[in-house]
N, C-alpha and C positions, 0 to 999 in steps of 0.2 A: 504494500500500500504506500501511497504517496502523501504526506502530509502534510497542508496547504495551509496556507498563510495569505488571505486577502486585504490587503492596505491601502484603502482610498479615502479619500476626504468628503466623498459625494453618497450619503447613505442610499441614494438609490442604484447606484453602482454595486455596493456592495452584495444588496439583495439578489442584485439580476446574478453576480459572483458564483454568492451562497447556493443559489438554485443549481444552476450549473453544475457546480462541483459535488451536488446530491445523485444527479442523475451520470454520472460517471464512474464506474465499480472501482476501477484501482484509485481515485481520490478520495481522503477522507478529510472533512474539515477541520482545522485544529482551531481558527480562531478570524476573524471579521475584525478590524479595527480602522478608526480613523488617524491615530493616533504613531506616527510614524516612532516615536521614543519607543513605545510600547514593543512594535512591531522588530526594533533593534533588538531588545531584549529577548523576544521570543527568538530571532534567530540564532544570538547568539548563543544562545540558552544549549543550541544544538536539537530543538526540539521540530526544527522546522525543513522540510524537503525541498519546497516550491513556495516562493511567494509569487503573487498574483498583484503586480505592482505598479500603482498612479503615476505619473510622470509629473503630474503637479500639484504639489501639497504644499501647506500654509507653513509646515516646522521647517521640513527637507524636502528639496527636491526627490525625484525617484532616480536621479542623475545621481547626487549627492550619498542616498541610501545605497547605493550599487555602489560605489567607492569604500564608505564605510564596512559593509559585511563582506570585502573581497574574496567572494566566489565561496563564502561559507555552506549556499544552498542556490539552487536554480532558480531562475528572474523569469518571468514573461512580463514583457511590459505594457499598461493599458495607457490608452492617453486618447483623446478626440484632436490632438494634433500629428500630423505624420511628418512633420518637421523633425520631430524629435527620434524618429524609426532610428537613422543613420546613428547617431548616437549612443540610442542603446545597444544596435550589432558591435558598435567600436568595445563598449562595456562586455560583451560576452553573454549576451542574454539571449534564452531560449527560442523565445520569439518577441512578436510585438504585436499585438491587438487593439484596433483603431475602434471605438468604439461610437456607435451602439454597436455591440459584439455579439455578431450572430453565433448560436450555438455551433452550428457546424464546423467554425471558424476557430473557435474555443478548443474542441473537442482536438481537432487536428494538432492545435500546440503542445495539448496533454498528451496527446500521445508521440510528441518528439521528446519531452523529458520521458517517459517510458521507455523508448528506443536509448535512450543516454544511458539512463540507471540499469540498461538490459537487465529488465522484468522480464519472464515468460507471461505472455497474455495469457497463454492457457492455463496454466496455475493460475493467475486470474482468473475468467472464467470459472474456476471449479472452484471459486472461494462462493461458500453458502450461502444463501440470502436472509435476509431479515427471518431473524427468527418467528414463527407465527406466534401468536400472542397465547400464553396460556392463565390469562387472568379473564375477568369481565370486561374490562374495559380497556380502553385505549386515551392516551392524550394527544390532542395536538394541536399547533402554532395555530392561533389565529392573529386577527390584527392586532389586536391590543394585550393578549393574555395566554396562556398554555390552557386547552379547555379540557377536563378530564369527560369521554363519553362513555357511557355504558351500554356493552354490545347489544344488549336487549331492546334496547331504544331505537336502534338505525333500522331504517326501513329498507334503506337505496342510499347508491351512494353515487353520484355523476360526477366524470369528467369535462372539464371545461380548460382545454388547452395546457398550462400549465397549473393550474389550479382545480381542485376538489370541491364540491360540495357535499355536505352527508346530511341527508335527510333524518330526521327522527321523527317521534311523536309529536313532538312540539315546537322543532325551529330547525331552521337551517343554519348549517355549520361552513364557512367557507375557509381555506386551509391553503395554502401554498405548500403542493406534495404533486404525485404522477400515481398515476392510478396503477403500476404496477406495483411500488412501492407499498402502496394501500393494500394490494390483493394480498402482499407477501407478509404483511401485519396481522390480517386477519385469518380465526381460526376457518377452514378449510370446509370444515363436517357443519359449521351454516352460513357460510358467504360464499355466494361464486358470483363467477364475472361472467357475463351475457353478452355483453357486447364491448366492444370497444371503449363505448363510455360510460357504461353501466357497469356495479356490480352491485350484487342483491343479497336482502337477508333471506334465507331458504323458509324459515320458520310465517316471515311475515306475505307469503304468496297468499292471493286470494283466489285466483284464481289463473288459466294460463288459455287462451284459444291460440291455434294456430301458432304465429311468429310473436305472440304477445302477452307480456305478463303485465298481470295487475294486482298492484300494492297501493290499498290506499285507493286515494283519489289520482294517482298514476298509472297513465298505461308506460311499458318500457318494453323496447322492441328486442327481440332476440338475433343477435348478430347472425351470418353464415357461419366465420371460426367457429364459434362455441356452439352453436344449434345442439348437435349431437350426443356430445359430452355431458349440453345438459339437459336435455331428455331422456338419457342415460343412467342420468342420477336419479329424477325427481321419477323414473321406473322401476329404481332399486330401492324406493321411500313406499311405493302403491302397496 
């Protein structure tokens, strides 16, 4: 695993960072800051693999921090100026990310520090996923607070691009997570995923005709992938 170090001065930079680095298996986040002293500190701490680093900030430059931690851990540099590209190649940095940073774009430079550090992808690959939850409940991020929910309450759970909604009895929940991530949280024997942007609690089906189930005052449409699988299951339930 790679252990990431995000340093920007623009909190909404950092968010788009954070997500990113959720949805990539060999990165693990170690820490978000704006805070470039901080950021010194972590690396030299030795705690840090890759930082993910601003070009321009109010303490130090990202010119100035590359200087300071020479060559203690791997640099990709973000910046919305490409003036500065040439500078950071001179610095020895992994890449350089002009932003707004499309994921693709992201994904490509993490995996040239991976090529560096000669990781095996495939041992990658084979590392586990999210353990499935063996509790009731689950927490998670929303805007203002960490929300604890209890599995018996979610009806449906929808994707919406990068972001989640989850349905319950009595409110919607909206979360910045991927819906695979979600499937691999929840226990297996009453949630599955239906479609693409759906997954569903098993227990709260009302009913199912054809391509379509209904929970609630929801109808949710059953994908082609999963069709099979799960009319599979819910004929090992009759």
């Amino acid at each position: 695993m790679i252990r990431c170090l995000v340093l920007d001065d623009e909190p909404l930079a950092l968010d788009i960072l954070e997500d990113y680095i959720k949805k990539v298996p060999f990165l693990i986040l170690v820490k978000t800051t704006t805070s470039a002293f901080e950021g010194l500190s972590l690396v030299q701490s030795g705690t840090i693999d890759l930082v993910f680093l601003d070009v321009q900030m109010p303490e130090l430059t990202g010119i100035q921090f590359l200087k300071i931690i020479k060559g203690k851990c791997e640099v990709i540099l973000t910046t919305a100026y490409s003036q500065y590209a040439l500078d950071g190649y001179d610095l020895d940095v992994v890449d350089y990310l002009l932003k707004p940073i499309a994921f693709d774009r992201f994904y490509k430079a993490a995996q040239k520090v991976l090529q560096n550090k000669g990781i095996n992808q495939t041992s990658i690959a084979e590392l586990p996923a999210i353990q499935q939850n063996n509790h009731d409940f689950i927490f998670v991020k929303t805007e203002h607070k960490i929300q604890k929910i209890y599995l018996d309450d979610i009806l449906y759970i929808e994707g919406l691009k990068d972001y989640i909604s989850i349905f319950t009895k009595t409110e919607r929940i909206i979360t910045l997570q991927n819906m695979k991530k979600m499937e691999d949280s929840l226990p297996s024997k009453s949630f599955v995923r239906v479609h693409k942007s759906y997954i569903i609690a098993l227990g709260k089906i009302e009913s199912i005709e054809r391509s379509r189930i209904f929970i609630s005052d929801k109808t949710i449409p059953i994908g082609d992938t999963y069709r099979d699988y799960f009319f599979r299951l819910i004929e090992n339930k009759i």
